[in-house]
PLY file of the C-alpha trace (Angstrom):
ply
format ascii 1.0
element vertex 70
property float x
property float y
property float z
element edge 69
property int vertex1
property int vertex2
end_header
0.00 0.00 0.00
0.96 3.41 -1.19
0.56 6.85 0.71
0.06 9.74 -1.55
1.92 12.58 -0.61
2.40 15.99 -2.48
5.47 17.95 -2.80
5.60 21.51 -1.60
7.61 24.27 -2.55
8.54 27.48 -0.67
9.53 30.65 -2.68
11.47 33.17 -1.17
13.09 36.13 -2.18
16.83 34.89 -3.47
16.01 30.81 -2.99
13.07 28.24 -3.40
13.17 25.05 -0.83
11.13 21.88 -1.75
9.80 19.71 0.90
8.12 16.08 0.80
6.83 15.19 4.07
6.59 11.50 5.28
3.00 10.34 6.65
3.62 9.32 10.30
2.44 5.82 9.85
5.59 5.53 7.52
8.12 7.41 9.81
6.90 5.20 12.63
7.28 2.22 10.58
10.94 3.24 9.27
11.96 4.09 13.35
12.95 7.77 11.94
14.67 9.45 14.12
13.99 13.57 14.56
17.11 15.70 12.77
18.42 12.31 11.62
20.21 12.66 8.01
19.16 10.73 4.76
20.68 10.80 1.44
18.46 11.05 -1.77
19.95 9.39 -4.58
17.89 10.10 -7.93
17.61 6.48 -9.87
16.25 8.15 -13.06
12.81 10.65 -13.30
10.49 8.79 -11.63
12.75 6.96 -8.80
14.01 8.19 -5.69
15.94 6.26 -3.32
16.21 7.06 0.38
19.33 5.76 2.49
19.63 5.63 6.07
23.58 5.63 6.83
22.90 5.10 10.17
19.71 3.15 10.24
18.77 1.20 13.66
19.30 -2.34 13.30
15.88 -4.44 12.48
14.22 -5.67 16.06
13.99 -8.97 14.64
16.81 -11.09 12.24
15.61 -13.35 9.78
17.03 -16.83 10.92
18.39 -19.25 7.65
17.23 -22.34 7.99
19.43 -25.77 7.91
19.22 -27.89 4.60
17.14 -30.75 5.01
18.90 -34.00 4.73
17.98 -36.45 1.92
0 1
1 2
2 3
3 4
4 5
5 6
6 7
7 8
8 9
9 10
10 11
11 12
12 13
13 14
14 15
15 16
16 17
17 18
18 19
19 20
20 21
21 22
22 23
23 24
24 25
25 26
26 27
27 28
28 29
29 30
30 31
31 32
32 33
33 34
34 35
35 36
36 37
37 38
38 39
39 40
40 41
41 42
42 43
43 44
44 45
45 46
46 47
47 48
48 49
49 50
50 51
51 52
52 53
53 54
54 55
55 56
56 57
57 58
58 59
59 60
60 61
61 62
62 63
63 64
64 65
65 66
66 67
67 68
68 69
């Protein structure tokens, strides 16, 4: 499930800032931290991709399980 978000843009007198705001079920879900930093990285014109440098490690690890034996 998507959530729709719109991108806003502020226009000042010598500079424009663009903001996209993340719905707080996502931020909650992603463990964002307030002032934490993310880099953008643009894939191509309709892909952005978000990085966490220092994301918080996932509460639960995915355990591998043994082969079974023949």
């Amino acid at each position: 499930m998507g959530f729709p978000t719109k991108v806003q843009l502020i226009k000042r007198k010598s500079s424009q800032q663009w903001y996209v705001n993340f719905p707080s079920a996502v931020a909650q879900a992603m463990d964002f931290r307030a002032g934490e930093i993310v880099h953008w990285h643009v894939a191509d014109r309709a892909t952005l991709v978000l990085t966490r440098p220092a994301a918080p490690a996932a509460p639960l690890k995915k355990k591998r399980r043994a082969p079974e034996s023949a």
